[in-house]
N, CA, C and O atoms as a GROMACS GRO file, in nm:
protein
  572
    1UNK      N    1   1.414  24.616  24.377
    1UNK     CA    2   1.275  24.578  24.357
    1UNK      C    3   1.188  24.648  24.461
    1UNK      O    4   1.091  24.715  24.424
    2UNK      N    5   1.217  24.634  24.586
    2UNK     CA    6   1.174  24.706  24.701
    2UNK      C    7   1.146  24.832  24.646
    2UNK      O    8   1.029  24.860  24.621
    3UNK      N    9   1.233  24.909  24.625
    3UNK     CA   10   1.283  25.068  24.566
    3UNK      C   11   1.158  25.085  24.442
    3UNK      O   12   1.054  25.143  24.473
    4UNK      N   13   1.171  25.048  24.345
    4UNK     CA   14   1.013  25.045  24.256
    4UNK      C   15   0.932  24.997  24.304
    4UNK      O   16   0.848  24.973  24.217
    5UNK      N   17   0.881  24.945  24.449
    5UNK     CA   18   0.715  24.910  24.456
    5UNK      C   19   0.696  25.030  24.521
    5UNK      O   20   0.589  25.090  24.512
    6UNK      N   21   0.847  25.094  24.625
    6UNK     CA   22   0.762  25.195  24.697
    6UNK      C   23   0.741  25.332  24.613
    6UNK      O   24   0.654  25.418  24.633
    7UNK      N   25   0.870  25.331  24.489
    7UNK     CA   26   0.771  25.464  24.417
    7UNK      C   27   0.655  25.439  24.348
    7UNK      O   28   0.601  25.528  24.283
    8UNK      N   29   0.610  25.323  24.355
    8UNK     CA   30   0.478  25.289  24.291
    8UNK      C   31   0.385  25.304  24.380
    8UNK      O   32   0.295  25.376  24.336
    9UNK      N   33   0.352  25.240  24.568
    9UNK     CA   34   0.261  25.215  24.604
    9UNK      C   35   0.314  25.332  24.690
    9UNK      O   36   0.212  25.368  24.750
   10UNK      N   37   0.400  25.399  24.725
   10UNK     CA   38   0.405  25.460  24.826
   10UNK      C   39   0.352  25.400  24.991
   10UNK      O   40   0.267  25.454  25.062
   11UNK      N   41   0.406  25.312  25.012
   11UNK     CA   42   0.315  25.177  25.128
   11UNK      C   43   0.442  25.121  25.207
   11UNK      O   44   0.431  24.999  25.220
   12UNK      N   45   0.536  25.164  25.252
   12UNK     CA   46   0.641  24.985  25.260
   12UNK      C   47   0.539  24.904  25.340
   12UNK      O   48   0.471  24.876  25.240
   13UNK      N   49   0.498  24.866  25.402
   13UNK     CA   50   0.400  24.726  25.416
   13UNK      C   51   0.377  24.667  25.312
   13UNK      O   52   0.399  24.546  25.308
   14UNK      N   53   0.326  24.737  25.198
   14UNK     CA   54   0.227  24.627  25.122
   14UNK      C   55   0.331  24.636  24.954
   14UNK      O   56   0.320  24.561  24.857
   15UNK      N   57   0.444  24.776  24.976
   15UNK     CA   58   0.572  24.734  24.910
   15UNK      C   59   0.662  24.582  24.893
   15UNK      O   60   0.704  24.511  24.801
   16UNK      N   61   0.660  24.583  25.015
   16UNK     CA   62   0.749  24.433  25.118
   16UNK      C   63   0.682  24.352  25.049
   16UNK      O   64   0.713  24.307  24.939
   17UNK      N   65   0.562  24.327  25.130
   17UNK     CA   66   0.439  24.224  25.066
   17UNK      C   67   0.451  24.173  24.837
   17UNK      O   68   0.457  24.073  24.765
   18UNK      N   69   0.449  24.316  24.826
   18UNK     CA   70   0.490  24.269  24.680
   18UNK      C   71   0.616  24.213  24.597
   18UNK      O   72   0.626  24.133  24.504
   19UNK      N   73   0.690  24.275  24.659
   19UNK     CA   74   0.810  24.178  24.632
   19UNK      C   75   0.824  24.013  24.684
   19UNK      O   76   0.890  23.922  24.634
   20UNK      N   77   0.741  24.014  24.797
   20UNK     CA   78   0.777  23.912  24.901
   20UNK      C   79   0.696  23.782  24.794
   20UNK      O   80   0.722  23.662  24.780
   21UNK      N   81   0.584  23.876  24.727
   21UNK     CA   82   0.491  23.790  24.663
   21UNK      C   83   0.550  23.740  24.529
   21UNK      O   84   0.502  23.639  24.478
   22UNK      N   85   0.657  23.808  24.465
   22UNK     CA   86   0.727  23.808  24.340
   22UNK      C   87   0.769  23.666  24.360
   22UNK      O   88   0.735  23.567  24.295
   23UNK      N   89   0.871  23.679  24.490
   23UNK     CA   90   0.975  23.554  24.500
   23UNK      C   91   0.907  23.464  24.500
   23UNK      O   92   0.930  23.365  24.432
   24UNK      N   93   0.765  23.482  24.610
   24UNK     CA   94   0.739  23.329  24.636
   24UNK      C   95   0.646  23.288  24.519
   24UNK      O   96   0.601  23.174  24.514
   25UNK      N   97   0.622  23.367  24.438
   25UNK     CA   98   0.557  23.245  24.294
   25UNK      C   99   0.696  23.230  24.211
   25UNK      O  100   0.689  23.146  24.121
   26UNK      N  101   0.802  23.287  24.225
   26UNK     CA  102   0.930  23.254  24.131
   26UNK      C  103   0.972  23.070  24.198
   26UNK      O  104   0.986  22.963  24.139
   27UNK      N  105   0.979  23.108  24.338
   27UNK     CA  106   0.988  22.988  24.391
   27UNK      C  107   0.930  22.868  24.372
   27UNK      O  108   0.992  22.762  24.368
   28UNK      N  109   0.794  22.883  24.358
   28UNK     CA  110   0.691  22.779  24.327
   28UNK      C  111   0.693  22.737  24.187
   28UNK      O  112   0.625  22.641  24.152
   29UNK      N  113   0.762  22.800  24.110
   29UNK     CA  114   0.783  22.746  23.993
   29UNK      C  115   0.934  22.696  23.960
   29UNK      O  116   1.012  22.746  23.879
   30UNK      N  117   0.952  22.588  24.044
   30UNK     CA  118   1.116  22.557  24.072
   30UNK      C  119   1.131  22.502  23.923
   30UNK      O  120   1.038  22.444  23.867
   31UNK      N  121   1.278  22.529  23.851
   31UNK     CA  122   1.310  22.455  23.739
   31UNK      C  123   1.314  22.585  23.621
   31UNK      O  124   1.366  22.576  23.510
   32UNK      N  125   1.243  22.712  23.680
   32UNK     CA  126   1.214  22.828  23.595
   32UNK      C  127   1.343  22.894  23.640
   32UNK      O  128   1.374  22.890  23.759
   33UNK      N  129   1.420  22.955  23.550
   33UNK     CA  130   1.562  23.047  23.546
   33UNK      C  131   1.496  23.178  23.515
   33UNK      O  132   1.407  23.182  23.430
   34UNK      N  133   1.542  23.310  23.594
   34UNK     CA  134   1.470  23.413  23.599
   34UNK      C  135   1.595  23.550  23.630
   34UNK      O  136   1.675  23.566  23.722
   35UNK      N  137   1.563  23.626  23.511
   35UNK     CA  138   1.655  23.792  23.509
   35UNK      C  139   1.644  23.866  23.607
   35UNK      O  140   1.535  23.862  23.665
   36UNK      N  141   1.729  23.940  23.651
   36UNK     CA  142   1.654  24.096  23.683
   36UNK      C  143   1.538  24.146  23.650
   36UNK      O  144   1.450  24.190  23.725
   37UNK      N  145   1.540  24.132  23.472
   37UNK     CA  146   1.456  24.201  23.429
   37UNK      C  147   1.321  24.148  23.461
   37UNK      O  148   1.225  24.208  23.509
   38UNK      N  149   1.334  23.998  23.419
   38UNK     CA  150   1.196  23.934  23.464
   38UNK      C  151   1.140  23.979  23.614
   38UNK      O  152   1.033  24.037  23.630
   39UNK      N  153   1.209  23.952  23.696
   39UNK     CA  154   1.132  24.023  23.907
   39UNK      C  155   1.109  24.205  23.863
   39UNK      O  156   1.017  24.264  23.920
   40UNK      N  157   1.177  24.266  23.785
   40UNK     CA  158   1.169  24.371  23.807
   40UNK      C  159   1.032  24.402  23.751
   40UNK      O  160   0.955  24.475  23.813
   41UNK      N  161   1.002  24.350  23.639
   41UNK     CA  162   0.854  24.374  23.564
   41UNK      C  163   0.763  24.298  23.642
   41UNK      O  164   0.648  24.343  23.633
   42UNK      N  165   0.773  24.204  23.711
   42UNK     CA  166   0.670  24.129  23.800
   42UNK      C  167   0.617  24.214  23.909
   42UNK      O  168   0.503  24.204  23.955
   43UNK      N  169   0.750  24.338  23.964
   43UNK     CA  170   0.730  24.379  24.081
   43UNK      C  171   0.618  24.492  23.986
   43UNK      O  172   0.504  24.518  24.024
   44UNK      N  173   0.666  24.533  23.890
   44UNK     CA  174   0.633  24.647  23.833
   44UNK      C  175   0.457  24.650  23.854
   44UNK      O  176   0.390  24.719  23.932
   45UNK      N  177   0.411  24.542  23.748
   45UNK     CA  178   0.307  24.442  23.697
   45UNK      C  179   0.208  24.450  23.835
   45UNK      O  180   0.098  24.504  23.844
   46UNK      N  181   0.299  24.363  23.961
   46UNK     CA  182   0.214  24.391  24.069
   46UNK      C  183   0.130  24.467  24.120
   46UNK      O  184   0.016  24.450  24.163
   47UNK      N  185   0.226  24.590  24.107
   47UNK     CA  186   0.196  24.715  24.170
   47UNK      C  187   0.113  24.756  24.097
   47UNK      O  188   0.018  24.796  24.164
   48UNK      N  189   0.096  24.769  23.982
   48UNK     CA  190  -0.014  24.871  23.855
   48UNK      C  191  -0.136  24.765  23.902
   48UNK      O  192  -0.243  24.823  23.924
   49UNK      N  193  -0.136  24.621  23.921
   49UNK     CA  194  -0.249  24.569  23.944
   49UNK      C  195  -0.312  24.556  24.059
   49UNK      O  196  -0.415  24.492  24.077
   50UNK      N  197  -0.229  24.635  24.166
   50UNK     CA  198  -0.295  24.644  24.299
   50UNK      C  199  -0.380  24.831  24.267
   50UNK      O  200  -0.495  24.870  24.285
   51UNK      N  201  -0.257  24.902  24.217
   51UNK     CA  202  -0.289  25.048  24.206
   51UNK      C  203  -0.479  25.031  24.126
   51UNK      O  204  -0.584  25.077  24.171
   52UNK      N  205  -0.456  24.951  24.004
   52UNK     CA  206  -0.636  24.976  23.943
   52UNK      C  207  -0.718  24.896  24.009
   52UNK      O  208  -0.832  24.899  23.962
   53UNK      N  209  -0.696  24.795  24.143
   53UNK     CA  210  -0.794  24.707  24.136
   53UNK      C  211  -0.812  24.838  24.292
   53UNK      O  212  -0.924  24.888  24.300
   54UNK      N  213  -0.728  24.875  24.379
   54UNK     CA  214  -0.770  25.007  24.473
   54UNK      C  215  -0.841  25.103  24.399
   54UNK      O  216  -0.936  25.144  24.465
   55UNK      N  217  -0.829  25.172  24.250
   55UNK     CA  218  -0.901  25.300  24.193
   55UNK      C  219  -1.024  25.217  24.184
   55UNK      O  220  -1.110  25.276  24.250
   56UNK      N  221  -1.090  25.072  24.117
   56UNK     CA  222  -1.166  25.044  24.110
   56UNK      C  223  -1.283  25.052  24.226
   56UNK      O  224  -1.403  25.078  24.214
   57UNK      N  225  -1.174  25.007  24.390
   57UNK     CA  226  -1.259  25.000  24.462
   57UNK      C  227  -1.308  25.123  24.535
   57UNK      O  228  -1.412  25.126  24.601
   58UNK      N  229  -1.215  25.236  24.516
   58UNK     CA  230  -1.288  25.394  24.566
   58UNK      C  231  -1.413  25.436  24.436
   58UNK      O  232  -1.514  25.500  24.466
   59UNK      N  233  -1.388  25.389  24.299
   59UNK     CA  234  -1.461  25.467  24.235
   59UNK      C  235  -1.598  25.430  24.231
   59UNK      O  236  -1.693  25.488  24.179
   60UNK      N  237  -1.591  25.301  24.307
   60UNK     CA  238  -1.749  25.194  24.358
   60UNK      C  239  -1.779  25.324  24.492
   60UNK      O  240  -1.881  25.392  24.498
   61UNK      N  241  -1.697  25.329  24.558
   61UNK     CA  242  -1.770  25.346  24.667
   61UNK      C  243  -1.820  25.498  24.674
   61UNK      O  244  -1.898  25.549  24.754
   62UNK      N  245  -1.747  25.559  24.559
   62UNK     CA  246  -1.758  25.693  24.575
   62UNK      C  247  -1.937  25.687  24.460
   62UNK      O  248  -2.049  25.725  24.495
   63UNK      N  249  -1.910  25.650  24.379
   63UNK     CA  250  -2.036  25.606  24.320
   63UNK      C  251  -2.158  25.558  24.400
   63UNK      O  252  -2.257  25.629  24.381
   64UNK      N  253  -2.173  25.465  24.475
   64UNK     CA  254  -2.258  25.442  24.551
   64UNK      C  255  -2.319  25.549  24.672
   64UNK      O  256  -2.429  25.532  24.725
   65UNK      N  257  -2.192  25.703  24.717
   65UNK     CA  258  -2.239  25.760  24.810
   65UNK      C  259  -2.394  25.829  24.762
   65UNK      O  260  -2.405  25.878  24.650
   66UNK      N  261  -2.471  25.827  24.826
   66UNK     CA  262  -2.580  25.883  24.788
   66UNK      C  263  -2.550  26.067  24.872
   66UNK      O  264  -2.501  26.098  24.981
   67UNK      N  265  -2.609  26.154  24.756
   67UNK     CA  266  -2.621  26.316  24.810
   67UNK      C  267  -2.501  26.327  24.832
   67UNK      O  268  -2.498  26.427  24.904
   68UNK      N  269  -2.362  26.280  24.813
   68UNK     CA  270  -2.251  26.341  24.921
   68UNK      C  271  -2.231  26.261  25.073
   68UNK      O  272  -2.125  26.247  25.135
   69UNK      N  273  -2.378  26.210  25.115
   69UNK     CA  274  -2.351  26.148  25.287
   69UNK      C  275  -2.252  26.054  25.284
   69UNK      O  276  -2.230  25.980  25.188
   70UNK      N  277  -2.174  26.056  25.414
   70UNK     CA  278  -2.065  26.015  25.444
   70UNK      C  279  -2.127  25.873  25.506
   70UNK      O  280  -2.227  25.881  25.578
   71UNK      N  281  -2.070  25.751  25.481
   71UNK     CA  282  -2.097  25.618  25.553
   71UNK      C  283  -1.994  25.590  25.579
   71UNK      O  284  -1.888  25.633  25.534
   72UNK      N  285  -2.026  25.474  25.699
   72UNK     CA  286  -1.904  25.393  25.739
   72UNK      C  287  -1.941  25.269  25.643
   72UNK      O  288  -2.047  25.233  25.592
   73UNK      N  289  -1.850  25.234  25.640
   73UNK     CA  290  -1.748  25.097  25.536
   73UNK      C  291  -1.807  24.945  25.618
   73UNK      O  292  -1.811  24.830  25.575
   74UNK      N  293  -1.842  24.995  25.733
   74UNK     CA  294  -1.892  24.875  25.801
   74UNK      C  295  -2.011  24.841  25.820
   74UNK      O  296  -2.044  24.722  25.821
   75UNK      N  297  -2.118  24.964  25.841
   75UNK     CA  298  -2.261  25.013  25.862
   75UNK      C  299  -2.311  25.007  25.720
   75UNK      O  300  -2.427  24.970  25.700
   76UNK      N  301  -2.227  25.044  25.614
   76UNK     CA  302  -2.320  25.030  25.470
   76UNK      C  303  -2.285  24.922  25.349
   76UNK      O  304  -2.184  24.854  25.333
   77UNK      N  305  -2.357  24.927  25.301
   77UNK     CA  306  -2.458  24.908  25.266
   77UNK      C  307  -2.607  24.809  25.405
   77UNK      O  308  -2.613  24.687  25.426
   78UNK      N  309  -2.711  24.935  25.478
   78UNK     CA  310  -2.776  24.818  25.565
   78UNK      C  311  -2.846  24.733  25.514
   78UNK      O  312  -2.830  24.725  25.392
   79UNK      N  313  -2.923  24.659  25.559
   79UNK     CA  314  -3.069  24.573  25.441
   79UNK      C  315  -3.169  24.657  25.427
   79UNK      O  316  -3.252  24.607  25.351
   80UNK      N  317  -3.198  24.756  25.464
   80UNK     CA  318  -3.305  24.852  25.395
   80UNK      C  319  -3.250  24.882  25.284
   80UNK      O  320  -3.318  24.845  25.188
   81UNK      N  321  -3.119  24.953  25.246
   81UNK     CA  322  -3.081  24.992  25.145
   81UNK      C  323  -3.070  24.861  25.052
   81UNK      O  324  -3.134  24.865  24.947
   82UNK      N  325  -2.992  24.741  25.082
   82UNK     CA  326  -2.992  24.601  24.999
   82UNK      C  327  -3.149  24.573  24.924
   82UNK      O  328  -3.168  24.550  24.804
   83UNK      N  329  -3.251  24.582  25.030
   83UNK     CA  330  -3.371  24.562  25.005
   83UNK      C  331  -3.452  24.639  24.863
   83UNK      O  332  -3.521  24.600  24.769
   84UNK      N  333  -3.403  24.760  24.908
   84UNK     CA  334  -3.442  24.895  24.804
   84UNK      C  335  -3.382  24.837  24.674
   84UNK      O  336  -3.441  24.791  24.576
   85UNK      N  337  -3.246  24.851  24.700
   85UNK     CA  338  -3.181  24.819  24.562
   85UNK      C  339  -3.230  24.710  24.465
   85UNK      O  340  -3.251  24.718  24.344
   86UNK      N  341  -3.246  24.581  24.568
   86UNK     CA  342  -3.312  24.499  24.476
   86UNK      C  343  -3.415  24.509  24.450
   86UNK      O  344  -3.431  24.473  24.333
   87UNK      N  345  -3.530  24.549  24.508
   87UNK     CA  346  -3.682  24.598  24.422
   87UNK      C  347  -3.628  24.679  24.350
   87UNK      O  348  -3.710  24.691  24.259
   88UNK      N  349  -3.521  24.764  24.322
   88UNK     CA  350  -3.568  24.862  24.218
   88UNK      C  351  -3.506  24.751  24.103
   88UNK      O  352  -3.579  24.724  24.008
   89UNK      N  353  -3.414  24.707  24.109
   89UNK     CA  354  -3.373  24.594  23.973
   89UNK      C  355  -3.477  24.538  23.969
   89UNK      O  356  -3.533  24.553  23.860
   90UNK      N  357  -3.539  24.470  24.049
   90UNK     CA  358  -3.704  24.383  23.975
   90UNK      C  359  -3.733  24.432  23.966
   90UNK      O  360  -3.722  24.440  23.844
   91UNK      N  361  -3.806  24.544  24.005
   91UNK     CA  362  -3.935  24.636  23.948
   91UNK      C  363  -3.893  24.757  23.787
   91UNK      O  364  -3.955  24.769  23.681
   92UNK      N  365  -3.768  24.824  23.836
   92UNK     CA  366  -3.763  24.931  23.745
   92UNK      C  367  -3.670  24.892  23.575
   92UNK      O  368  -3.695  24.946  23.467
   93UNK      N  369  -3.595  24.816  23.594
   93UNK     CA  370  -3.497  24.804  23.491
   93UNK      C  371  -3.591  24.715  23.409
   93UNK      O  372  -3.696  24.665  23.450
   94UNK      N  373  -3.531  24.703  23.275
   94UNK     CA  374  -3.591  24.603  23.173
   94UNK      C  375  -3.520  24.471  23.156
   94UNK      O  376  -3.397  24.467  23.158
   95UNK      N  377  -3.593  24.364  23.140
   95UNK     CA  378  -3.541  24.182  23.170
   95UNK      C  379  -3.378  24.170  23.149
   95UNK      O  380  -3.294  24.106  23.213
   96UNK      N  381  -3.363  24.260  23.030
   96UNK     CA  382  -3.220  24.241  22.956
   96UNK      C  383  -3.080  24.310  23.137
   96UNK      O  384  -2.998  24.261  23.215
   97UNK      N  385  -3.126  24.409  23.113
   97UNK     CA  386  -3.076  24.507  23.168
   97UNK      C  387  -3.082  24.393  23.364
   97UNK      O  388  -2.991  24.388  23.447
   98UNK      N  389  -3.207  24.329  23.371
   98UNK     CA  390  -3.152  24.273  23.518
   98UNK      C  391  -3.070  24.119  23.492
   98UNK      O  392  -3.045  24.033  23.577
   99UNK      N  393  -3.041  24.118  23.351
   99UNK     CA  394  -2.985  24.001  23.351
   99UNK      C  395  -2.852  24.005  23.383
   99UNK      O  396  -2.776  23.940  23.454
  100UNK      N  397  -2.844  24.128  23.290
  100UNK     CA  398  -2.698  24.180  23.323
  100UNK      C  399  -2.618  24.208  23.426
  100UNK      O  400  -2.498  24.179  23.435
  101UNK      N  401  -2.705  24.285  23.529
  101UNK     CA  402  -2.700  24.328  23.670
  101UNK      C  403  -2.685  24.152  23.755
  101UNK      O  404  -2.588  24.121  23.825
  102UNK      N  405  -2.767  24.087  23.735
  102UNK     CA  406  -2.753  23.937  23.764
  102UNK      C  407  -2.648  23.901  23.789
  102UNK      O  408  -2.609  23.880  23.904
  103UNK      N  409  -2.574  23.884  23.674
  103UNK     CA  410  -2.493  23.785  23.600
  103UNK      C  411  -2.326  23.872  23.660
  103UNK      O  412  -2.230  23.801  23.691
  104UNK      N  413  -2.319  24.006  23.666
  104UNK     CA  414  -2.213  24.080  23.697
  104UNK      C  415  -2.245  24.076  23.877
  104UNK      O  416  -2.181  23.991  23.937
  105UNK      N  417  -2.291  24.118  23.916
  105UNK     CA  418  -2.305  24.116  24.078
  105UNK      C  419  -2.326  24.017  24.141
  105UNK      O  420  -2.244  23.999  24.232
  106UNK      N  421  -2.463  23.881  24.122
  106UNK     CA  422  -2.450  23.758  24.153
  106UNK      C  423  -2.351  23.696  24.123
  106UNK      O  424  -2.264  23.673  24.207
  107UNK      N  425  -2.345  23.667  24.028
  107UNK     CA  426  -2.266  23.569  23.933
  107UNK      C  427  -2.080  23.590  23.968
  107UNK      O  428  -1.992  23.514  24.008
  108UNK      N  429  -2.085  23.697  23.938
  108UNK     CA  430  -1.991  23.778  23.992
  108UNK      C  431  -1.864  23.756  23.813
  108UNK      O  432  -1.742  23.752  23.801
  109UNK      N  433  -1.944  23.750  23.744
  109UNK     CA  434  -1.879  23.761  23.603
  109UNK      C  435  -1.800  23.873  23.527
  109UNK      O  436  -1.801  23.978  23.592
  110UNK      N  437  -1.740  23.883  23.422
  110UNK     CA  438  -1.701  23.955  23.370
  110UNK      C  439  -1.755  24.010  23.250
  110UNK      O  440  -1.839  23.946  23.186
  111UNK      N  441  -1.721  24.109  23.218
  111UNK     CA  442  -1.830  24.179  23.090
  111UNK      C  443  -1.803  24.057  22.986
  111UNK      O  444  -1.888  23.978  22.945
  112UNK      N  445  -1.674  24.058  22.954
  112UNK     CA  446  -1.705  23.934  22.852
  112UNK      C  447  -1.773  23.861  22.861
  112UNK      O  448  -1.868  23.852  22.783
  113UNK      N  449  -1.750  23.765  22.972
  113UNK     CA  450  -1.847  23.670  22.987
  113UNK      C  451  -1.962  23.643  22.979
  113UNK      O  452  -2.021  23.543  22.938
  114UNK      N  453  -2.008  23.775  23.036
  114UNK     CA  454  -2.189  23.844  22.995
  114UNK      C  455  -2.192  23.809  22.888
  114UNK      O  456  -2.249  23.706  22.851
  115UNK      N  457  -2.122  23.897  22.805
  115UNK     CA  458  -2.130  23.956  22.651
  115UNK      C  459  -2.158  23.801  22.535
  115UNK      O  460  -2.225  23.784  22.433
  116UNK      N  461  -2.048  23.691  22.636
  116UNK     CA  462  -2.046  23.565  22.545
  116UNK      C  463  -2.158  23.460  22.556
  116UNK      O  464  -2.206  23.377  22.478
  117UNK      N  465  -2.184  23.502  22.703
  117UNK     CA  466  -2.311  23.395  22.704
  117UNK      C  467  -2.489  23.488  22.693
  117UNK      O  468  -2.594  23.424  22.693
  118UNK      N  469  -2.485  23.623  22.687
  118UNK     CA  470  -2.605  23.659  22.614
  118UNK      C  471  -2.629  23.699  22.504
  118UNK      O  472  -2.736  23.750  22.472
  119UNK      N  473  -2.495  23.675  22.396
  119UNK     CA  474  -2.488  23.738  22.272
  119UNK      C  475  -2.487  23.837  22.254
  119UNK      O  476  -2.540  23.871  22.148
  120UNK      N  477  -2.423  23.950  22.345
  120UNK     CA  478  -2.402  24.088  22.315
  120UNK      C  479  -2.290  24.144  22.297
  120UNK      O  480  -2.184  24.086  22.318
  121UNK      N  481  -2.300  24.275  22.252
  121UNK     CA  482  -2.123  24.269  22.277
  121UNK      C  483  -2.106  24.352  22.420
  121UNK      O  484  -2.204  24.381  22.488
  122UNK      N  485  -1.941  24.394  22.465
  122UNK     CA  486  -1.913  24.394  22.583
  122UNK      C  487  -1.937  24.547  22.629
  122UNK      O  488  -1.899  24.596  22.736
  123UNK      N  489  -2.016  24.619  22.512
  123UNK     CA  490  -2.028  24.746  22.448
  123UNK      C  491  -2.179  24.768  22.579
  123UNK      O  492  -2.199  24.853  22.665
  124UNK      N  493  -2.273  24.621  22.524
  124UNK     CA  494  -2.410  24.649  22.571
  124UNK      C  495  -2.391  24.636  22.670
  124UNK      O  496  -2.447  24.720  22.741
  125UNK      N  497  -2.304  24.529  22.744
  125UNK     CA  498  -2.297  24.481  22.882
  125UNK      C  499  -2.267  24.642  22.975
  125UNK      O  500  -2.329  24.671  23.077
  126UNK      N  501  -2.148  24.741  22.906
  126UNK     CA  502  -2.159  24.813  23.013
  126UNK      C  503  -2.216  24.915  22.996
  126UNK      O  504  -2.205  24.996  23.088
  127UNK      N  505  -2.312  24.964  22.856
  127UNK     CA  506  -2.429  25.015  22.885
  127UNK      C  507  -2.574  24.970  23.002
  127UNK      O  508  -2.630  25.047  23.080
  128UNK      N  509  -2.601  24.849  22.984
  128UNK     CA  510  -2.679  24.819  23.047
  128UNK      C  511  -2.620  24.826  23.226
  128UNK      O  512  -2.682  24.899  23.304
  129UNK      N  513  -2.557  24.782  23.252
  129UNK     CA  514  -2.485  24.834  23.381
  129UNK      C  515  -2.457  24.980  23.418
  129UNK      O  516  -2.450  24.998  23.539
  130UNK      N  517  -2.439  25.088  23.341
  130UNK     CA  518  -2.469  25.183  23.354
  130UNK      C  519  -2.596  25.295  23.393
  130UNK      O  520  -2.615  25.402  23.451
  131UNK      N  521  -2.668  25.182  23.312
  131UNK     CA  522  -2.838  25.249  23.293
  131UNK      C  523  -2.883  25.168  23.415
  131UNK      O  524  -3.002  25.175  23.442
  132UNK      N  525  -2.820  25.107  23.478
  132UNK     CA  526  -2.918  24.986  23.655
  132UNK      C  527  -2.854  25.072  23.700
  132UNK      O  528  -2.934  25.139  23.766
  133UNK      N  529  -2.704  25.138  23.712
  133UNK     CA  530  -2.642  25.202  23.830
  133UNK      C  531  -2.726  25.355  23.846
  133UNK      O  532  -2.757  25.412  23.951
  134UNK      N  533  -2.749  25.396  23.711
  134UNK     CA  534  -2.826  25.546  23.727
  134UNK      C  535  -2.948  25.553  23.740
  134UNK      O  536  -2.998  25.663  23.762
  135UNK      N  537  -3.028  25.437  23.732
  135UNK     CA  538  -3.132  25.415  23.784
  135UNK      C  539  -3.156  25.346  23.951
  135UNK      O  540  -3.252  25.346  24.028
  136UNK      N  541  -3.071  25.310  23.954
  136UNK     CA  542  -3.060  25.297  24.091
  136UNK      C  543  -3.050  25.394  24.180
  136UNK      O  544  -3.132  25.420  24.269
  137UNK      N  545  -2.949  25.449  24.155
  137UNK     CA  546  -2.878  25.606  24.206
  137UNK      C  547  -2.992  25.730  24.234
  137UNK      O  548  -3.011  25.799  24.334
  138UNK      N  549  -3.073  25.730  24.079
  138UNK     CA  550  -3.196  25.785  24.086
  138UNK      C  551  -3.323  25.774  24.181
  138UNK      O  552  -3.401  25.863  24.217
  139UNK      N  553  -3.321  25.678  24.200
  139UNK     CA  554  -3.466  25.624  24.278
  139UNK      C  555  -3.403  25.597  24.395
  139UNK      O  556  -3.491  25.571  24.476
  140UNK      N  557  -3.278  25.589  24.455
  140UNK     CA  558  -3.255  25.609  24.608
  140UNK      C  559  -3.277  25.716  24.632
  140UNK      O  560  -3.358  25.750  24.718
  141UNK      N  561  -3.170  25.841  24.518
  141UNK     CA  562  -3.157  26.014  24.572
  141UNK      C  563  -3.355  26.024  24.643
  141UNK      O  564  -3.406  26.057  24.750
  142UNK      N  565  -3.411  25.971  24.502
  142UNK     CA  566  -3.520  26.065  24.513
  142UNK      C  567  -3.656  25.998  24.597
  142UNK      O  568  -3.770  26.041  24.610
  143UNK      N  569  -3.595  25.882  24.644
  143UNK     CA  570  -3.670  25.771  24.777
  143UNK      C  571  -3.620  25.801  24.850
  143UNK      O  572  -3.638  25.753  24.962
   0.00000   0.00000   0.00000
């Protein structure tokens, strides 16, 4: 099991950690009888869901760099930039479009969820999230 997280994560720290994490929900579910096969797909499972929820979080941050400039992880986002961002959602986007932005960043929801409680489908939700991010993106480059 060890052996497939590290050709998956290439990490042993956070290899260890995934296996370590396998057992202890196998454990917590005392009374459950469990294969090879079952830990081996759990370890598997793990790993693919640590691997997209890490691509998710570079492809935010690489998205957010404005021009190419390099930030620190600690220094950015400051409140001038927080500040900016949110006038431009009140001021520039249309009602629909900051509901959306709302409801996904406040709210901290999922497209479905959008999609189910404004009657759209999950189609509009990440159009409209698209069109706040490039309008955003826009009016920082060019502020």
């Amino acid at each position: 099991m060890y052996r497939l997280a590290m050709m998956i994560l290439h990490d042993d720290s956070l290899a260890r950690d995934v296996v370590q994490d396998v057992f202890a929900s196998v454990l917590q579910n005392t009374g459950q009888t469990v294969g090879p096969g079952y830990l081996m797909s759990s370890v598997r499972n793990r790993c693919v869901n640590h691997v997209r929820d890490t691509g998710v979080r570079e492809r935010l941050a690489r998205l957010y760099m404005l021009d190419g400039q390099e930030y620190d992880d600690e220094d950015w986002p400051d409140e001038a930039t927080v500040e900016a961002v949110n006038s431009i959602v009140g001021t520039a986007l249309a009602p629909q479009c900051r509901r959306v932005v709302a409801m996904r960043f406040h709210e901290g929801l999922k497209y479905a969820e959008i999609a189910s409680r404004l009657g759209i489908s999950e189609v509009a939700v990440y159009k409209h999230l698209r069109h706040a991010i490039e309008t955003i993106r826009k009016t920082l480059n060019n502020g």
